[in-house]
Steps between C-alpha positions, in 0.01 A plus 500: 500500500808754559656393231182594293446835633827588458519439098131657525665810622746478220219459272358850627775709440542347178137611418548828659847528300323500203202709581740777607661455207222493272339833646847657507522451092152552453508820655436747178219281378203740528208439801174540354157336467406303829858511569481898578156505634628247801783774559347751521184390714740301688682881585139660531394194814823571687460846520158485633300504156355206537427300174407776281517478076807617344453873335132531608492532851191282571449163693610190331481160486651415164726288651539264770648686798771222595732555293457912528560387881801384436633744260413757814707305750787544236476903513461485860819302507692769261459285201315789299652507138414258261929350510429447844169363531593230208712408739312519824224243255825299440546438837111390556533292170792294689220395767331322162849355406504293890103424479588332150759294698291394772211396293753300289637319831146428646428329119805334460799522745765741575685443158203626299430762687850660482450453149180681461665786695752543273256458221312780642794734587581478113183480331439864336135449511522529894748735506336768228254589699740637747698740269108643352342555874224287394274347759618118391772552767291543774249239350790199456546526911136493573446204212832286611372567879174372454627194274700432852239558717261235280773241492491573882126487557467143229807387726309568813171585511391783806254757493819777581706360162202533312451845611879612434346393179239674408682778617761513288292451244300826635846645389621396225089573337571901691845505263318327157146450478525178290614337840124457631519193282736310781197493674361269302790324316738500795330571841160274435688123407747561703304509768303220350818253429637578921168388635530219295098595397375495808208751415460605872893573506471686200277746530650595826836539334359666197286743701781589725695587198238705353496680775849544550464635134209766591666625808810628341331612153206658673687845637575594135139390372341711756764781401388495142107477605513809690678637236295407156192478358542150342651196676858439513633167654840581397566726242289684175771358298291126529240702298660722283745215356156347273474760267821522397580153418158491371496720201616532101859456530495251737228263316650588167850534333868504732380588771223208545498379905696789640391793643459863298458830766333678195222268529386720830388759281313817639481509896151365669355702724551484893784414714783250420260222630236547304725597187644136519131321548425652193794441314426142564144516373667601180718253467300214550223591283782557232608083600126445467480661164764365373498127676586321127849664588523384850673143459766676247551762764556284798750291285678807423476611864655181642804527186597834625459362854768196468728728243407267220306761249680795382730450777762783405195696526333421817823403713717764375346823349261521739719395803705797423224716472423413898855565597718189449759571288533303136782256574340370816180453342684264203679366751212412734304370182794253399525361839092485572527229162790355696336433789098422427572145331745431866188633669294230307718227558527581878153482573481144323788415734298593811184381365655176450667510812129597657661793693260676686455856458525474078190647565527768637844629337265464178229681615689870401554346136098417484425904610727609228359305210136592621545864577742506124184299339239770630728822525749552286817340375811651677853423621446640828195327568709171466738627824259337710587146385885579511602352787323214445692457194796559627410285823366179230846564264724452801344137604520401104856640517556307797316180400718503231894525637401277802585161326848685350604591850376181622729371257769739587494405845523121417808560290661676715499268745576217311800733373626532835789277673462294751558612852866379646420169756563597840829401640558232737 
């Protein structure tokens, strides 16, 4: 056990290493998008602002507030300018880098999960996010933390473990929306598969979870219904996203399953709330309008999604457009085709080996497909099943050189000479 946390350790600073580096070179790349609307509301809470929109001076819930939260703690801390808040987010991103490790040892022993942490210290599709100020880094600590906490609940089942998580799921859902899914892909069989489906057992679990879940989402729901006219669970963005993947460019020619911000159009009338409520009414009765499209526009979506259609495209262009500079973004695309076959093969290897928790490390992989199938297709809405890749690569990786050092180890002992007899 030493000897593991020690080369964990190592592990860390090698992530970190990198991070610092990364945001060090990517310093001139320009903040903008979501990227400079988390700065500067991030600078706006820890003054006292509160969560106010960027430019306009009014309440806001565009976004979920965790991430804001933590962009708020940097400032407080002196981190202020965008050099040194890439690296104050490469410093949190590290904390992804050791859950990626842990979830890899709980899987599959401590080899694989030193593997899978340096697998995710290196990966530039973990590491990206870091240099842009994207949310993603907050969101890969809350997603590998509750990946942990359901290997811990499936390994033991008590009412406290399943709370832990339904509250981390609470947070990850307050840093992305898309996250309310682990309720029902995660959180729900989890609890099913540790009470071995003993109904009484749970529903107690489940409902302790779900309440876990309300407690620490409910102070920002109540925030936002004292604050709009229109419900808000967790952010107007959840509404506002339909219309523009729903539209003309997105249903026909290059830009079919992503996303187009022209699509908006003219502003509804009302507050951001009710803006976003009916900027979903207009998308959906485009989808319904034009449902013939619909299966060609999902398949499309989920292309752009796994960087298999117009990949240069999706995975680069429009990476760099959110922050992350070029080179990365080729980079991070060459090794994502490395690694999603070894991600394949390493969930055959546990599901062969009937590991328990499979499951669960699957579940983020089922929320991405869905929420790519029904969204729209984009890079960063893959992040969320990055560490399960990485985690899933590391036991194929594993899988695979165990016979060759098995065989290494035999050799060398055969090579060996004999020990000297004792003398008389």
């Amino acid at each position: 056990m030493r000897d593991f946390r020690l080369r964990l350790a190592g592990v860390a600073l090698l992530g970190l290493a990198i991070r610092l580096l990364a945001a060090y070179l990517n310093r001139h790349h320009p903040v903008g998008g979501d990227a400079l609307t988390f700065h500067v509301e991030g600078h706006t809470l820890a003054h006292g602002g509160g969560f106010r929109r960027v430019y306009e001076d009014v309440p806001t819930a565009e976004h979920p507030p965790a991430h804001i939260v933590v962009i708020a703690l940097a400032n407080l801390l002196g981190f202020d300018g965008f050099t040194a808040q890439r690296m104050f987010q490469g410093a949190v991103g590290t904390l992804t880098v050791v859950g990626c490790a842990l979830v890899g040892r709980r899987l599959a022993g401590e080899r694989a999960g030193l593997v899978a942490g340096v697998l995710a210290a290196g990966y530039p599709m973990l590491w990206m996010p870091d240099t842009a100020l994207m949310s993603e880094t907050t969101y890969g600590v809350m997603l590998v933390g509750a990946l942990l906490a359901a290997l811990a609940l499936r390994d033991a089942p008590t009412p406290r473990r399943a709370a832990v998580l339904g509250a981390v799921i609470a947070l990850a859902a307050l840093t992305r929306g898309e996250a309310l899914a682990l309720l029902v892909v995660l959180l729900a069989p989890v609890c099913w598969v540790a009470t071995a489906g003993n109904r009484r057992a749970f529903a107690r679990h489940l409902a302790v979870g779900l309440a876990a879940f309300a407690v620490v989402l409910a102070p920002w729901a109540i925030r936002n219904a004292e604050t709009f006219h229109a419900r808000v669970l967790i952010s107007t963005n959840g509404d506002g996203v339909w219309v523009g993947s729903n539209c003309g460019p997105t249903y026909y020619g290059p830009l079919i399953g992503s996303w187009v911000f022209a699509c908006y159009g003219k502003r509804p009338p009302g507050d951001e709330a009710q803006q976003s409520v009916a900027y979903r009414k207009r998308g959906l009765t485009y989808a319904r309008h034009h449902a013939g499209r619909v299966p060609l526009v999902v398949a499309a979506r989920l292309g752009r999604l796994l960087d298999v259609y117009r990949p240069w495209t999706q995975g680069v262009f429009f990476n760099a457009t959110e922050g992350r500079g070029s080179r990365a973004s080729k980079a991070g695309l060459l090794a994502w085709w490395l690694l999603a076959p070894l991600a394949l093969a390493g969930a055959l290897v546990l599901r062969r080996r009937r590991t328990p928790g499979l499951g669960a490390v699957l579940a983020p992989v089922a929320m991405v497909l869905f929420v790519g199938a029904t969204v729209y297709g984009s890079t960063r809405f893959r992040f969320a099943a990055e560490p399960s890749v990485v985690v899933l690569a590391a036991v194929a990786l594993t899988a695979a050189a165990g016979p060759l050092l098995t065989r290494g180890g035999r050799t060398a002992r055969r090579a060996s000479p004999p020990a000297p007899a004792p003398e008389a």
